[in-house]
C-alpha positions in Angstrom: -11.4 -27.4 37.3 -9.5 -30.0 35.5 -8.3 -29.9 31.5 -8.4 -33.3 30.2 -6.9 -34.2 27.0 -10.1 -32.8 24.6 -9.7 -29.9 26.3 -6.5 -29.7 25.7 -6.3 -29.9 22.0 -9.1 -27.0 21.9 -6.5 -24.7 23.3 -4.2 -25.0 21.1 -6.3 -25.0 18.0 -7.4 -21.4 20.0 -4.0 -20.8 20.0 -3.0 -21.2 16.3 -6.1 -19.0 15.6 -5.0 -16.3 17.5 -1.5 -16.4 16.4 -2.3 -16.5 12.7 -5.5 -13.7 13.1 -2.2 -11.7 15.0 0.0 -12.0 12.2 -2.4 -10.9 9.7 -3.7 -8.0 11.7 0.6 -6.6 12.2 1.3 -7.1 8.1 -1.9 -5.6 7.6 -1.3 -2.4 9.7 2.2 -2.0 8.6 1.2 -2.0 5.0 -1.4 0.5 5.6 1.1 2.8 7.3 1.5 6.0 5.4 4.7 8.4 6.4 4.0 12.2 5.6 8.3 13.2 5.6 8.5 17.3 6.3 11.4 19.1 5.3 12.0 21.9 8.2 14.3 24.9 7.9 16.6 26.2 10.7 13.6 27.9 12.8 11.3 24.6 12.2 9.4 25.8 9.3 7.7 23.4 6.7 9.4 23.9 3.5 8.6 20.8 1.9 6.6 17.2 2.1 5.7 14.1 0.9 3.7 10.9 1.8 5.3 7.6 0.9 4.8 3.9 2.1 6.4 3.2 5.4 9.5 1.1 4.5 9.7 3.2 1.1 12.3 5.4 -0.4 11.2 8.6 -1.6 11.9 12.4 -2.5 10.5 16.1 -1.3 11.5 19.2 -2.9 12.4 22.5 -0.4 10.6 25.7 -1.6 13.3 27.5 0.2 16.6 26.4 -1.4 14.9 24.3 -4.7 16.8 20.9 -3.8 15.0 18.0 -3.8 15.9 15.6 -1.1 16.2 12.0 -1.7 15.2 9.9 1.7 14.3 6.0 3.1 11.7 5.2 5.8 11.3 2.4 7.8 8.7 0.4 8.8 7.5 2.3 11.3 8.5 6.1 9.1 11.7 6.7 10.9 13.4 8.5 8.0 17.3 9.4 6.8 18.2 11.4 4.0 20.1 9.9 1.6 21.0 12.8 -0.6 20.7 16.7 -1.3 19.9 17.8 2.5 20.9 21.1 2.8 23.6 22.7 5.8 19.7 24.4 7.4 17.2 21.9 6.2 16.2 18.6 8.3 13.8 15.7 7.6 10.9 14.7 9.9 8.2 12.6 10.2 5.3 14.8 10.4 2.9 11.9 11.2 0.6 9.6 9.0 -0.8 10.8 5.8 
């Protein structure tokens, strides 16, 4: 089967329709991505959570010791703390909310 040059400019129009439906599709599931951030004490317990945006900052208080925990997320709701983590308390992503 030979492409001549007609068919040649459908593909790419196929192309750029693809790519931009692609694009759309990514910012549209990252911006529906909702972190649920768990503080955990030192045996793994849930002492704390909180459901942000991912890509958001954001804070949890811990039942256990009363601090509240500042944090960041990223895109995909990896997540640091940022302040007021106590020496037995850890942040985790405990999946979407």
């Amino acid at each position: 089967m030979l492409i001549g040059p007609s068919d040649s400019k459908e593909i790419v129009k196929m192309v750029r329709i693809t790519s931009v439906l692609a694009v759309l599709a990514a910012v549209t599931s990252a911006s529906a991505l909702r972190c649920n951030i768990q503080v955990r004490n030192s045996v793994g317990g849930v002492v704390g959570s909180s459901c942000v945006d991912a890509g958001a900052t954001g804070s949890v208080k811990s039942s256990q010791s009363g601090a509240t925990i500042n944090f960041k997320t990223s895109t995909s709701c990896g997540v640091d703390a940022t302040g007021g983590l106590g020496p037995n308390e850890s942040l985790s992503n405990g999946g979407n909310c």
